[in-house]
N, C-alpha and C positions, 0 to 999 in steps of 0.2 A: 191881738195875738192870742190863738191857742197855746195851754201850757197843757202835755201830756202826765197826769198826773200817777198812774201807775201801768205803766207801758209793760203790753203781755207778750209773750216770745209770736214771733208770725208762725203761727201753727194753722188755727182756721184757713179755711180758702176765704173765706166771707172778709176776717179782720184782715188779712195779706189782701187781697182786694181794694179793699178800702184804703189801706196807709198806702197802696205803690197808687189808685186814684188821686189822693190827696199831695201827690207829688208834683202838680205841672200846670198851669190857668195859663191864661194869654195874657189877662189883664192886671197886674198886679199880685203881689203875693201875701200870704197871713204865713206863719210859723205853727209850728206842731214842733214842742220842746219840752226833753226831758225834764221832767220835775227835781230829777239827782242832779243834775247838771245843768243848772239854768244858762250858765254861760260855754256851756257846749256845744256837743252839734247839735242843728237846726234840720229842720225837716222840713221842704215848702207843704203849704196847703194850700187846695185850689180854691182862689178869691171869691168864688159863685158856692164855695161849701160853706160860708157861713150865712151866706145870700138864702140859699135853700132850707136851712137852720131855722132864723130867722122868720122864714114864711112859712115853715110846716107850724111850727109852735104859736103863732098868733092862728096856724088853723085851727090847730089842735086847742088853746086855750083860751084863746077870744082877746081881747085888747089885755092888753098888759105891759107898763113903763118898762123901760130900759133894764132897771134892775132885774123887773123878775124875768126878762127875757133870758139874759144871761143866766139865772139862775136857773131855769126850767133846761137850757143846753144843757148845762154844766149836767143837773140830774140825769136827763135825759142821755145822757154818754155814761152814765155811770160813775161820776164825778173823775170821768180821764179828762177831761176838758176843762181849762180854765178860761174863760173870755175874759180877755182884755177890753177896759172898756174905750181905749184909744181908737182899738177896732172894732168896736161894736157900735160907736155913735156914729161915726162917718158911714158905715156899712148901715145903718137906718136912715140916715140923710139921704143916700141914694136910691134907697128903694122909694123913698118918699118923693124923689122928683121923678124916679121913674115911674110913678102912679100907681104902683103896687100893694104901697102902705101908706094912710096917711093916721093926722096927727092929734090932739088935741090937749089943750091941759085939762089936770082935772088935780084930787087928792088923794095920795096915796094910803096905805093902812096907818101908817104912823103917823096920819096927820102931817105929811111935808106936799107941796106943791109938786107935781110931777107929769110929767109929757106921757102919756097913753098913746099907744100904736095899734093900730088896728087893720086886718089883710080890708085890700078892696074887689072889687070884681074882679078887675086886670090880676091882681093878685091873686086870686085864687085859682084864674087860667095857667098862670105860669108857676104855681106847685104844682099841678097836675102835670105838664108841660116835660117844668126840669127833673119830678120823679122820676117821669117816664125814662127819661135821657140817661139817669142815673143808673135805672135798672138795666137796662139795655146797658150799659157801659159797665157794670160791676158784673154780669151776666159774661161778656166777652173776656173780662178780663180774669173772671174764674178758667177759663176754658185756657189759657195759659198758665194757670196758677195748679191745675190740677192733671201732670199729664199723664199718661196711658189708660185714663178714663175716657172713652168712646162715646162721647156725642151726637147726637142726630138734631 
């Protein structure tokens, strides 16, 4: 579960882009929820935005456990994201059968036992792949988010 941690008015085209994207997946859903209101309204996110997450950050930072994954999102959002880690180990388990990310133990800084993730070939096809899809799709969805601006 995403928890949105200081939620900005939808002004940008860029951020209204993104939160009405993060609206709708086929396959399962993740939450994007108010930090004021944890037991309030809920907001879907699409289940492949944390998938994507996920794979940009181990591109971007190289192997790194569960925790600092989570952590590096979280910054990486500008701490409006909070990972749950209920959704964050099963969304690593599946990119690890789907051959994307695999696995190994190793030790972490504080000296504790911890599962290291790391992208693999396949994986590093399908961050290029679902960027692409993203831009293309954040791209179109500007072009309704901004009207009497004349596009070519």
């Amino acid at each position: 579960m995403f928890r949105l941690r200081n939620p900005l008015p939808a002004v940008a085209v860029s951020e209204t882009a993104v939160s009405l994207l993060l609206s709708h997946r086929k396959c399962g859903r993740l939450l994007l929820e108010s930090n004021r209101r944890t037991m309030g309204h809920k907001t879907d996110v699409w289940q492949g935005t944390l998938a994507l997450m996920v794979l940009k950050t181990l591109e971007t930072m190289g192997s790194l456990h569960g925790y600092g994954i989570a952590r590096r999102i979280e910054q990486t959002s500008g701490d409006r994201l909070l990972v749950n880690y209920g959704t964050l180990y099963p969304a690593l388990l599946k990119l690890e059968q789907e051959g994307c990310i695999s696995s190994e133990w190793g030790v972490s800084e504080n000296n504790r036992r911890a599962k290291y993730y790391r992208l693999t070939r396949a994986g590093r096809k399908q961050v290029q792949k679902e960027a692409a899809q993203w831009e293309q799709t954040t791209g179109i969805m500007a072009r309704f988010l901004a009207p009497g601006e004349e596009r070519s």
